[in-house]
C-alpha distance (Angstrom), angle and dihedral (degrees) to the residues before:
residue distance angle dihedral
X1 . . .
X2 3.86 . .
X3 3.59 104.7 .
X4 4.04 98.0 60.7
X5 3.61 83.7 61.0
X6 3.62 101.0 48.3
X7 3.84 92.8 38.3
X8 4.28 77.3 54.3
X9 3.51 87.5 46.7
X10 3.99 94.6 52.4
X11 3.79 87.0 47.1
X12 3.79 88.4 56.5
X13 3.73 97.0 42.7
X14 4.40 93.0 50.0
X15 3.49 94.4 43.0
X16 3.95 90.2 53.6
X17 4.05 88.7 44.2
X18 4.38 86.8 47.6
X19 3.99 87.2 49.3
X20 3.89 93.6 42.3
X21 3.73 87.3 52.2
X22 3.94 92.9 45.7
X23 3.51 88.8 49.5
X24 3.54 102.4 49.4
X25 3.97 87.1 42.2
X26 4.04 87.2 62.5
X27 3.44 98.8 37.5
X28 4.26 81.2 55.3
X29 4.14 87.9 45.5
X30 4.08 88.5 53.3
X31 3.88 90.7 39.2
X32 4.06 90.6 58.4
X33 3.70 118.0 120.1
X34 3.62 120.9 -108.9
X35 3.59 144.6 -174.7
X36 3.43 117.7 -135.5
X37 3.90 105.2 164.8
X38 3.85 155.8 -53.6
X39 3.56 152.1 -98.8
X40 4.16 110.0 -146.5
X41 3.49 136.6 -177.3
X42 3.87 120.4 -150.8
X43 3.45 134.4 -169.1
X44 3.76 139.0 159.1
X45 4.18 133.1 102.7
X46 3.81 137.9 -43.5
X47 4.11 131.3 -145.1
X48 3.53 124.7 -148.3
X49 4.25 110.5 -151.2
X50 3.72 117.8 179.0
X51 3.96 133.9 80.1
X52 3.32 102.7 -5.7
X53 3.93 99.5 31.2
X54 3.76 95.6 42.9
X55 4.22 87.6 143.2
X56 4.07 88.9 72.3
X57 3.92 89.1 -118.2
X58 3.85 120.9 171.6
X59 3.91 95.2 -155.0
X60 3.51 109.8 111.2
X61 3.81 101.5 51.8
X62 3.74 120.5 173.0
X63 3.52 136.6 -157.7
X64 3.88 120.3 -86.2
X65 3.78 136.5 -175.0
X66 4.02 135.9 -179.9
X67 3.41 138.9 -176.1
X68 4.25 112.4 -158.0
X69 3.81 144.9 169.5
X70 3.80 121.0 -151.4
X71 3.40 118.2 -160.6
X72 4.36 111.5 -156.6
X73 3.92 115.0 -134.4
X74 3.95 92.4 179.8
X75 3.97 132.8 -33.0
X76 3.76 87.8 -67.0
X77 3.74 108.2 45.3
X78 3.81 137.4 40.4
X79 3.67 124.9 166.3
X80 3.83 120.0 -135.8
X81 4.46 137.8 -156.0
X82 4.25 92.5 -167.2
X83 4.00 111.4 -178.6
X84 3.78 117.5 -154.9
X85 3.68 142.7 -168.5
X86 3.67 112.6 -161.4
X87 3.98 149.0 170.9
X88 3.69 128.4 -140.1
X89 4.11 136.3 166.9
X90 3.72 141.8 136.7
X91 3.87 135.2 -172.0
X92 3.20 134.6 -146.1
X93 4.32 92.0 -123.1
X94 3.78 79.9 76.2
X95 4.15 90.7 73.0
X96 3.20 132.2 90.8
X97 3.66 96.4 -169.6
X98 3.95 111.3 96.4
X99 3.14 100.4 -129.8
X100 3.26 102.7 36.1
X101 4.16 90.2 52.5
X102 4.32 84.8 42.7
X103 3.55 82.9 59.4
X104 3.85 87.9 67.0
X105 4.24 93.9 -168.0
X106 3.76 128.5 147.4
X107 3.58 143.2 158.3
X108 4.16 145.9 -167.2
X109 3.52 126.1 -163.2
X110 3.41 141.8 170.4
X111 3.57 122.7 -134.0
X112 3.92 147.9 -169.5
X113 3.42 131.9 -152.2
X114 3.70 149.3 -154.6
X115 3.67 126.8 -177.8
X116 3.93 143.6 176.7
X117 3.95 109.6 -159.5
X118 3.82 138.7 165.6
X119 3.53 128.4 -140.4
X120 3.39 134.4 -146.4
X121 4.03 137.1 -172.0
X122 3.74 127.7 -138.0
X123 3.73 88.0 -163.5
X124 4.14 133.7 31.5
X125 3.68 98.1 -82.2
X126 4.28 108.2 -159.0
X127 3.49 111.1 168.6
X128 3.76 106.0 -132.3
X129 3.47 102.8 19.2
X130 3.90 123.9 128.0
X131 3.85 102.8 -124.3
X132 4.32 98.1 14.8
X133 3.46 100.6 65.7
X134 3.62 107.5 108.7
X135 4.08 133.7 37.7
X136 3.70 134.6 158.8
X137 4.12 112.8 -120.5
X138 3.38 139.0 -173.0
X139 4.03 129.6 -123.2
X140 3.46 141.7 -157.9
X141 4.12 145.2 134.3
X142 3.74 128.5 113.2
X143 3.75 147.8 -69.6
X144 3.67 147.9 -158.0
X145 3.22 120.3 -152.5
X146 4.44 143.7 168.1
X147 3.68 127.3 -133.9
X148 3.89 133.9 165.0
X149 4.24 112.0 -152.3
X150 3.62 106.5 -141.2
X151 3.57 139.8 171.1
X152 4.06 151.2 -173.8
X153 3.95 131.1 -101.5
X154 3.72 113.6 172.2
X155 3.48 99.0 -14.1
X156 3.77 90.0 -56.6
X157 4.23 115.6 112.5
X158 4.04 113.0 -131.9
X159 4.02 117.9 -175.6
X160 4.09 108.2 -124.7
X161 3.74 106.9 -140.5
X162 4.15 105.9 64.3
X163 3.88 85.7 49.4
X164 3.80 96.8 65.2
X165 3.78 101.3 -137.6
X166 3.30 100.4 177.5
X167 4.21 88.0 41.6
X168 3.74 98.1 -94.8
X169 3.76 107.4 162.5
X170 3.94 103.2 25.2
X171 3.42 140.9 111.7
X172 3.72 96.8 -106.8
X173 3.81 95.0 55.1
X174 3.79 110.9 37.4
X175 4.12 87.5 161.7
X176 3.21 95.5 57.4
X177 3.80 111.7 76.1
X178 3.99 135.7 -173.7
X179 4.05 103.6 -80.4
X180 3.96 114.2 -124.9
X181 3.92 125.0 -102.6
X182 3.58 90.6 -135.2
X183 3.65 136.9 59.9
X184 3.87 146.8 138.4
X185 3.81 145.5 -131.6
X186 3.70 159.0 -152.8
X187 4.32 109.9 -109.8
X188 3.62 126.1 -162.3
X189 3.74 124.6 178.1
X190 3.76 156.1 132.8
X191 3.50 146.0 -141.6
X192 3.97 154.4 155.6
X193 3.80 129.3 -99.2
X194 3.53 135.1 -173.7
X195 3.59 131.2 -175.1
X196 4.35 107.7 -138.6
X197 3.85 97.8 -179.3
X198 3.93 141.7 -3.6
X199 3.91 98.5 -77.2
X200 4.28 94.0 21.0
X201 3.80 128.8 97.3
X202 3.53 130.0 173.7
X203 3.87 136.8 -174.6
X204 3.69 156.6 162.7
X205 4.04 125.5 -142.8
X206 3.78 146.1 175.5
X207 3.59 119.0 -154.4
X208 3.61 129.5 -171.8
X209 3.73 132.4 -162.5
X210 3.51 128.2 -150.9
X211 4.21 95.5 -162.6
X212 3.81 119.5 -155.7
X213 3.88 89.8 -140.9
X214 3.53 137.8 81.5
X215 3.99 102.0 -154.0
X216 3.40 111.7 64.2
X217 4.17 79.7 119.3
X218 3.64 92.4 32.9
X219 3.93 88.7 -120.7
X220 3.76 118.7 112.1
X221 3.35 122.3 121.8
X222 4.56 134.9 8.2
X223 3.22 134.0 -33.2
X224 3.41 116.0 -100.8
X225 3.69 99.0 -149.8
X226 3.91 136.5 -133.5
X227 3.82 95.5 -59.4
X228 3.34 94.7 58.1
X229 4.28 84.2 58.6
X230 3.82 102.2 52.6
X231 3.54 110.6 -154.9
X232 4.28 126.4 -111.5
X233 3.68 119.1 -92.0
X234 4.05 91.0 -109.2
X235 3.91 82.3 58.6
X236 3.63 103.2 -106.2
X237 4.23 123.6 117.4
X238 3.24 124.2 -100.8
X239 4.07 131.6 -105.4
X240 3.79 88.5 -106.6
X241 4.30 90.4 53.2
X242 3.44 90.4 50.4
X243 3.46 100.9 47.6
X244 3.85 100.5 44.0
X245 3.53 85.4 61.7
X246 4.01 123.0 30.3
X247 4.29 98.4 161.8
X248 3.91 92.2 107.0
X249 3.54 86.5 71.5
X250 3.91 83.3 66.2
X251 4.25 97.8 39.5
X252 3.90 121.2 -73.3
X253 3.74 122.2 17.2
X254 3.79 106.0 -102.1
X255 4.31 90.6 -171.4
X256 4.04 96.3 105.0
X257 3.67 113.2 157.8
X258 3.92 115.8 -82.1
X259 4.30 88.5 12.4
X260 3.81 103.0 144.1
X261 4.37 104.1 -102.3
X262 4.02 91.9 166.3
X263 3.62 148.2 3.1
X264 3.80 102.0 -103.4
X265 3.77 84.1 -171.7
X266 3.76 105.7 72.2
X267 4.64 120.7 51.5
X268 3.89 112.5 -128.4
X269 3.61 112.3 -106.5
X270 3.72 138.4 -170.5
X271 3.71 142.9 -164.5
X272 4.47 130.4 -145.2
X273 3.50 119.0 -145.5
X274 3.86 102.4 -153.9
X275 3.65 138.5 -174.5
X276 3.91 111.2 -158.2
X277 3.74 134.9 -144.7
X278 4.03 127.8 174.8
X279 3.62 148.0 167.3
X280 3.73 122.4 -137.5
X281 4.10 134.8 -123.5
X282 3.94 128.2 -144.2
X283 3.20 136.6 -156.5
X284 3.77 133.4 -173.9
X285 3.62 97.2 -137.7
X286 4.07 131.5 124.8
X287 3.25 109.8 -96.5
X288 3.91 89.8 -160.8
């Protein structure tokens, strides 16, 4: 009569032991360390292409620096908001084409950015791991982003856009309105990272933008000519006449009305050079 009840007994006792050890299995699964994202720094150079640099040329880069936050999916894809302060300009002393150095234009600007990207690995990317630790990726998404052309007459700096270079706002061009300060575009890049301890990445990336405007330089279309620049009652021409067109500097004014001063066909666009730092974030949850 005894050994029903202790076989019952031993039942009892190894199904308590199997649950313990399911249990404590679980609580192990949930206690697993996980990476869930990071918080980078960037900071490198920025290219301007477009009017002015219509030979592709990488030789006036300016200084560029981000702030970002990249959220991981998986191993293979994070998504990314990266924040960026930037330089760009170009001038027309750069060109080796007559005309184009005649022309005698050139711009600076300063300009913030916004953008929205996704990520994704080549390789199993596991932060901390002995032999996953580093993977090339692709990027791309989209931005928006404000900048304000400007430029220098006798030592003295004038921004582009409110003086209607091209003759936005007058009489003689009613199509042709005043461009916007802010706009956005399409990004497309690549890179290398490499994890160098448990809470440490590093990186380096190109990104290019494909920008939806065409006056990042404030160049785009004709020249609207002298009338469109009416001189100053003392007789001599205004800020905005001398600016829209600079080739007397270099012998006869070239800037008669309708004269080709851009390509109104093709958007500016502009490329960062960055290197990357971040620190990592953990979390304690299962990643199963």
């Amino acid at each position: 009569m005894l050994k029903p009840i202790l076989y019952s007994k031993y039942i009892v006792f190894i199904w308590l032991v199997s649950a313990g050890c399911l249990f404590a299995e679980r609580a192990a699964a949930q206690n697993e360390l996980e990476y869930v994202g990071e918080l980078g720094f960037s900071v490198g150079g920025a290219q301007y292409f477009g009017d002015l640099n219509t030979r592709g040329a990488l030789n006036t880069l300016k200084p560029a620096i981000g702030i970002y936050y990249r959220k991981y999916m998986n191993d293979y894809v994070g998504l990314r908001a990266h924040a960026r302060f930037m330089q760009l300009g170009y001038s027309d002393v750069y060109n080796k084409n007559e005309f184009q150095n005649r022309r005698n234009l050139s711009f600076n600007t300063n300009l913030w950015e916004l953008s929205l990207q996704g990520d994704f690995n080549f390789f199993r990317f596991e932060p901390g791991s002995l032999y996953e630790r580093f993977s090339p990726y692709l990027t791309g998404g989209a931005s928006i982003f404000h900048y304000n052309p400007y430029a220098y007459l006798n030592g003295v700096k004038y921004f582009l856009q409110p003086l209607g270079t091209e003759g936005q706002g007058t009489a003689l061009y009613p199509d042709r309105k005043p461009y916007s300060l802010v706009s956005y575009a399409w990004l497309i890049g690549g890179g290398f990272k490499y994890n160098i301890s448990k809470k440490v990445n590093v990186g380096l990336e190109a990104l290019y933008r494909f920008t939806q405007t065409d006056y990042l330089d404030d160049v785009s279309t004709t020249y609207a000519g002298p009338a469109a620049f009416p001189a100053l009652p003392n007789g001599q021409p205004t800020v905005a006449a001398q600016l829209q067109d600079r080739s007397s500097v270099k012998g006869s004014p070239i800037g008669v009305i309708g004269r080709q001063r851009g390509n109104s066909r093709d958007k500016d666009q502009f490329v960062t050079i960055e290197l990357t730092i971040s620190i990592l974030f953990t979390s304690y949850n299962c990643k199963f």
